[in-house]
C-alpha positions as CSV (number, residue, x, y, z in Angstrom):
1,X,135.6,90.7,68.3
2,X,133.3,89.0,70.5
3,X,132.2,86.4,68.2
4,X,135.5,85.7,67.9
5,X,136.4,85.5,71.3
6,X,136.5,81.7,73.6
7,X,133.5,81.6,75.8
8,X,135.6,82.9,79.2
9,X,136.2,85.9,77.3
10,X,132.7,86.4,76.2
11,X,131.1,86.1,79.5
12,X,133.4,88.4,80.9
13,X,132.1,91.1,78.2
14,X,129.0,90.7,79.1
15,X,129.2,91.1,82.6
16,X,131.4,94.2,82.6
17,X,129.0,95.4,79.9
18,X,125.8,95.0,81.9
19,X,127.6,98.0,84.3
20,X,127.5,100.4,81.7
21,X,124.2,102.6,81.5
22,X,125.8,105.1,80.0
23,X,126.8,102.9,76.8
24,X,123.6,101.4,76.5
25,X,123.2,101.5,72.7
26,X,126.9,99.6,72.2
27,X,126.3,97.1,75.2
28,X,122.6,96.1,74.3
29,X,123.2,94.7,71.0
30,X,126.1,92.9,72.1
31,X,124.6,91.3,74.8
32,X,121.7,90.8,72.5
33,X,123.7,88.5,70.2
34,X,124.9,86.7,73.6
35,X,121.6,85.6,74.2
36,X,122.0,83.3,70.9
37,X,125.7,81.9,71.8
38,X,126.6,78.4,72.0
39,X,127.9,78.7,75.5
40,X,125.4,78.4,78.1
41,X,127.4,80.8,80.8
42,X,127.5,83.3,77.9
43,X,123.5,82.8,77.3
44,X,123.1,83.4,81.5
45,X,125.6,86.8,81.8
46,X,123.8,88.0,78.3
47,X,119.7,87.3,79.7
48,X,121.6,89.0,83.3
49,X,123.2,91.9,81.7
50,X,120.1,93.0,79.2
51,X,118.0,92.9,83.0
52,X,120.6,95.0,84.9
53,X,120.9,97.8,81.7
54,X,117.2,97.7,81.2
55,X,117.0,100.3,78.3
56,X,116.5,99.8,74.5
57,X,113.8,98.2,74.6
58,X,112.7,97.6,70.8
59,X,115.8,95.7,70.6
60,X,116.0,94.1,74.2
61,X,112.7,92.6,74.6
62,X,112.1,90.8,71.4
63,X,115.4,88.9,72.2
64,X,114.4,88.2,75.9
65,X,110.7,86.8,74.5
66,X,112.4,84.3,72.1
67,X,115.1,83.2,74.8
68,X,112.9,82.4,77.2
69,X,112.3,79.0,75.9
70,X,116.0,78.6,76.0
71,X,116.5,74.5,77.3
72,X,118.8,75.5,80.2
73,X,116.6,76.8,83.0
74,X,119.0,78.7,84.5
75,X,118.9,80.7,81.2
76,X,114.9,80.3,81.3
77,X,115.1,82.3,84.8
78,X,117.3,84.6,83.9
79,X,115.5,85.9,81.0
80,X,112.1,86.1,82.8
81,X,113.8,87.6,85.5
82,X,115.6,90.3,83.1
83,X,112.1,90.9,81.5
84,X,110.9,91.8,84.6
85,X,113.5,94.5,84.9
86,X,111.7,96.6,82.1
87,X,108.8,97.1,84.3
88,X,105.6,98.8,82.0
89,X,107.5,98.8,79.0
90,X,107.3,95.3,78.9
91,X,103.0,94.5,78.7
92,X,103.3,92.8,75.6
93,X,104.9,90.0,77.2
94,X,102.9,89.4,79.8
95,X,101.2,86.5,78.0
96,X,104.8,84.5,77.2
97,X,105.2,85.4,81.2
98,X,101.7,83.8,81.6
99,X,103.0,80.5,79.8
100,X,106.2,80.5,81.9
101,X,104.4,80.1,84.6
102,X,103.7,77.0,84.1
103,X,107.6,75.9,83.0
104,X,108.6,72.7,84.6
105,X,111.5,74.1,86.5
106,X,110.3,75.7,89.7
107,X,112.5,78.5,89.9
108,X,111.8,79.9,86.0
109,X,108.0,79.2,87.4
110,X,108.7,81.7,90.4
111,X,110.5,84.2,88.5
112,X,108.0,84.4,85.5
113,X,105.3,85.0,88.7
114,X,107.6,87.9,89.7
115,X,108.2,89.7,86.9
116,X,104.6,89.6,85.8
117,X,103.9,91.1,89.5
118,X,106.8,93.4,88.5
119,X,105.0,94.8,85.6
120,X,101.5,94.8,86.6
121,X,101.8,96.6,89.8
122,X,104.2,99.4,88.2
C-alpha cells in the first residue's frame, strides 16, 4: 500500500507512524523504505520518524548511514540528526558522522557535531 500511495499520502504515513513505539517492528521497515522514495518530503518525514522511534537498530541504522549522503540537505540533517537519536547503539557511525562534519551545508555540519556529542557523551 504505501508504495502505491501519491507522495501526500506517504508522508503522512510516516509521520503518524514515527508516534508509534509500540509498533516499532511494522513502522521501522516502512519508514526504512521511505528513506529511498522519490519524494523528497517523504525522504525528510522517513530520516524524522526512524529518529523519533529510535528502536530496531540492525535495520534502522544501516539505512540512516547510506541516506546521509542523500543530495537534499534537509534530508542530510535529518538523517544525522535521527542517528543521533540512537545514542550508544550507534558507535559504528561515528566515523560517517566524522565526514559530515565537514558537509557543505552548515546546518547537516551542526547536526552531524550534535549527534556525535550525542553518542559520545552517553
Amino acid at each position: 500500500i504505501f508504495d502505491q500511495a501519491d507522495p501526500l499520502t506517504r508522508r503522512a504515513i510516516c509521520g503518524a507512524l514515527a508516534g508509534f513505539h509500540s509498533a516499532a517492528a511494522i513502522a521501522i521497515p516502512i519508514l526504512v523504505r521511505g528513506l529511498r522514495d522519490p519524494d523528497v518530503n517523504v525522504r525528510i518525514w522517513a530520516a524524522t520518524g526512524l529518529g523519533q522511534l529510535a528502536g530496531l537498530p540492525d535495520q534502522a541504522v544501516p539505512a540512516l548511514a547510506q541516506a546521509v549522503d542523500d543530495p537534499n540537505a534537509i534530508v542530510r540533517t535529518m538523517t544525522v540528526q535521527s542517528l543521533g537519536q540512537f545514542g550508544i547503539r550507534t558507535t559504528n557511525v561515528l566515523s560517517i558522522l566524522d565526514q559530515k562534519c565537514s558537509d557543505p551545508d552548515p546546518a547537516v555540519r551542526n547536526a552531524a557535531t550534535n549527534a556525535m556529542r550525542r553518542i559520545t557523551q552517553n
